[in-house]
C-alpha positions in Angstrom: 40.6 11.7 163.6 37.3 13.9 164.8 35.5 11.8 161.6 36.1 8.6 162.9 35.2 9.0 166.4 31.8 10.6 165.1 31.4 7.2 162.9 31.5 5.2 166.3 28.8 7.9 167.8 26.2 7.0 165.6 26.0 3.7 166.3 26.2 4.3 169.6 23.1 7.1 169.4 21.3 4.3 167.3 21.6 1.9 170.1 21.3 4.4 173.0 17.4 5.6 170.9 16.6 1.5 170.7 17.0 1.0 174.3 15.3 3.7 175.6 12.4 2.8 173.5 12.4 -0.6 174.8 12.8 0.7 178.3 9.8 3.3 177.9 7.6 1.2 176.3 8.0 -1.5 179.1 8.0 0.9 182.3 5.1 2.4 180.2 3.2 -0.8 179.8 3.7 -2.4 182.9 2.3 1.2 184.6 -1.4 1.2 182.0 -1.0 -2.7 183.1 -1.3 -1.6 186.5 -4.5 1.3 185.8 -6.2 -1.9 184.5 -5.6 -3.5 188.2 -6.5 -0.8 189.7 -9.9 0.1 187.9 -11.2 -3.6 187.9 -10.6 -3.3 191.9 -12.3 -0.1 191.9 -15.3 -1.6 190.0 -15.4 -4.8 192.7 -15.4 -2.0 195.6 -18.1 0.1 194.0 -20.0 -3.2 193.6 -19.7 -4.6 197.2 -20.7 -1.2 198.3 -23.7 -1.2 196.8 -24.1 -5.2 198.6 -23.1 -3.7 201.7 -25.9 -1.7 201.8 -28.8 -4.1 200.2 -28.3 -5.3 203.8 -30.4 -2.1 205.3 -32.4 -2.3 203.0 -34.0 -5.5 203.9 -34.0 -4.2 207.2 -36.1 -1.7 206.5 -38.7 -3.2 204.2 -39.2 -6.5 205.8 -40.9 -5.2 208.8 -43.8 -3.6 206.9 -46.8 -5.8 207.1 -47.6 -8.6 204.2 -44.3 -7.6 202.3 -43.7 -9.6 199.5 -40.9 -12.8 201.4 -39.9 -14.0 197.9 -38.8 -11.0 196.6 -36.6 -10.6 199.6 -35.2 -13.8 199.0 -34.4 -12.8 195.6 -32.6 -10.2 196.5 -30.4 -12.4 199.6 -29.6 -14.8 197.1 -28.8 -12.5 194.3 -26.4 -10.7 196.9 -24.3 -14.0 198.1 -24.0 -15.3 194.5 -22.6 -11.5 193.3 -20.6 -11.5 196.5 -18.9 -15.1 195.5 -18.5 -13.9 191.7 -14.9 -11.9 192.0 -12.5 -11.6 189.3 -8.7 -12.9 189.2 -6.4 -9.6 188.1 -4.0 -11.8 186.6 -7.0 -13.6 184.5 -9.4 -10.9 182.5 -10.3 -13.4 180.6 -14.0 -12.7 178.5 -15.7 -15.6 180.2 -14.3 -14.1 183.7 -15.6 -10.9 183.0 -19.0 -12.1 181.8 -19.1 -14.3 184.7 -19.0 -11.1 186.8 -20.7 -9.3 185.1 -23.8 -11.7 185.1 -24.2 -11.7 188.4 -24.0 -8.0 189.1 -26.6 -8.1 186.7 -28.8 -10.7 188.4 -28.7 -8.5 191.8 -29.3 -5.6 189.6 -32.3 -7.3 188.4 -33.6 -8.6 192.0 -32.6 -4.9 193.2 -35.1 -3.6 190.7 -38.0 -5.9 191.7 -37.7 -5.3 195.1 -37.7 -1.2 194.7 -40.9 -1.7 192.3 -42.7 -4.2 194.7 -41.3 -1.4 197.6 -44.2 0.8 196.0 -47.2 -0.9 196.9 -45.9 -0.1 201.0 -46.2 3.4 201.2 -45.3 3.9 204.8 -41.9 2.5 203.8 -40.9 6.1 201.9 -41.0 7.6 205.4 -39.0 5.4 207.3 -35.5 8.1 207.8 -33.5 4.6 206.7 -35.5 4.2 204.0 -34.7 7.4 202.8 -30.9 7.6 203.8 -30.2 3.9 201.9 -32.2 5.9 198.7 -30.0 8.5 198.5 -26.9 5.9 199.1 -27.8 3.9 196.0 -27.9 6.5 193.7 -24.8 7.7 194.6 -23.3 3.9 194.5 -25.0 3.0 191.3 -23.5 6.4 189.7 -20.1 5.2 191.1 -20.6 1.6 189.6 -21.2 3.6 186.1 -17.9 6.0 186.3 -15.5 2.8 187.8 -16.8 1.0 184.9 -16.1 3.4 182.5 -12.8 4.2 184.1 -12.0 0.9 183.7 -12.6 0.5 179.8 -10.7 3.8 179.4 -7.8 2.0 181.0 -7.9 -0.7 178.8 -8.1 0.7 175.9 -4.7 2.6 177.0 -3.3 -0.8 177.6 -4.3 -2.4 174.6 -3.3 0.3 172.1 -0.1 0.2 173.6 0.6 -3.5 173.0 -0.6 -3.5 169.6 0.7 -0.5 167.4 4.3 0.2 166.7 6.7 -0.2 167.9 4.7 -2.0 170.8 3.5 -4.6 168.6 6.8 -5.5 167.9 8.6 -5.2 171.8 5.1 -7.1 172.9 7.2 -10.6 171.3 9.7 -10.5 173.7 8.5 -9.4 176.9 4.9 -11.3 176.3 2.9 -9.0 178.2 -1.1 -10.3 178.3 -2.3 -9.8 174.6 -5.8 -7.6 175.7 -7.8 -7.4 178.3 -11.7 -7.9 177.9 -13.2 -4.8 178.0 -16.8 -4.4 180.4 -19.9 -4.6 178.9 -23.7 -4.6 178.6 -24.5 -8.0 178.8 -28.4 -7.1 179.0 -30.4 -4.4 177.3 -30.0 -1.3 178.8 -27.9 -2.7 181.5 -25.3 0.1 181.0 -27.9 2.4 182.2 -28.4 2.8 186.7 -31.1 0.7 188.2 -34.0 3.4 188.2 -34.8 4.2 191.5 -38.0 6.0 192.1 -39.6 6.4 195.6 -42.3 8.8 194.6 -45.7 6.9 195.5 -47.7 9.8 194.8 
């Protein structure tokens, strides 16, 4: 009698194992899913940071004499076109994130020209704003840096879960989003900060 009953367990244990397999790799998805949310928003909030400041900047180096007007201008139009450029969370697609990333870059770039051009004004270096929006960069550029590399941590969580075993397998019936497109370099160097040097001696 006792060896019957133990025939019906194992099945039973069989299914119970299945399930909970399912069940974790779902919840377990869904929550790496989620990180990838997350650090893309954190990468979009380290980036209007650093927009949210270009603004004092200007400020600050448009009242020196002669200054160089088209390089501002660079620099406001670089801003607004970065500032439009936002990514959908429920589409990382590669030609999204290039997208965004391009124009991150291009204010990257128009940053850069304006700090280099800032050298030929050396009054500017001791303007207190000046200094206090120097020492806000760096740490916003070093932010940008870590988010993004938070970010491709998180993905590669996600997509190694969807694509070895059993994941591979569960990832046909509950179609989660195949892989996310990691962030990357789209220009040389470009995973390096802007330098920002405000020695003029």
């Amino acid at each position: 009698m006792k060896t019957k009953h133990l025939y019906w367990l194992i099945p039973l244990l069989i299914v119970l194992i299945f399930v909970g397999s399912v069940v974790s790799f779902y919840n377990g998805t869904i929550k790496k899913q989620e990180n990838v949310r997350t650090s893309l928003a954190n990468i979009e909030s380290s980036y209007q940071r650093r927009a949210d400041l270009i603004p004092q900047l200007i400020s600050t180096v448009q009242g020196a004499a002669n200054f160089e007007r088209g390089v501002l201008l660079d620099v406001v139009e670089a801003r607004a076109k970065a500032t439009s450029t936002t990514i959908n969370l429920d589409e990382l697609s590669p030609n999204a994130i290039n997208q965004f990333a391009e124009a991150q870059g291009a204010l990257s770039g128009a940053l850069s020209r304006l700090l280099v051009t800032v050298e030929a004004y050396p009054d500017i270096k001791s303007n207190q704003n000046f200094l206090e929006f120097q020492s806000q960069l760096e740490g916003t550029e070093n932010r940008i840096n870590v988010e993004r590399n938070r970010y491709n941590q998180a993905i590669n969580a996600y997509n190694s879960q969807i694509r070895v075993f059993p994941g591979a397998f569960y990832n046909k019936f509950f179609g989660f989003t195949t892989q996310f497109e990691r962030f990357k370099a789209i220009t040389e160097n470009a995973e390096q900060a802007p330098e920002v040097n405000f020695d003029f001696d």
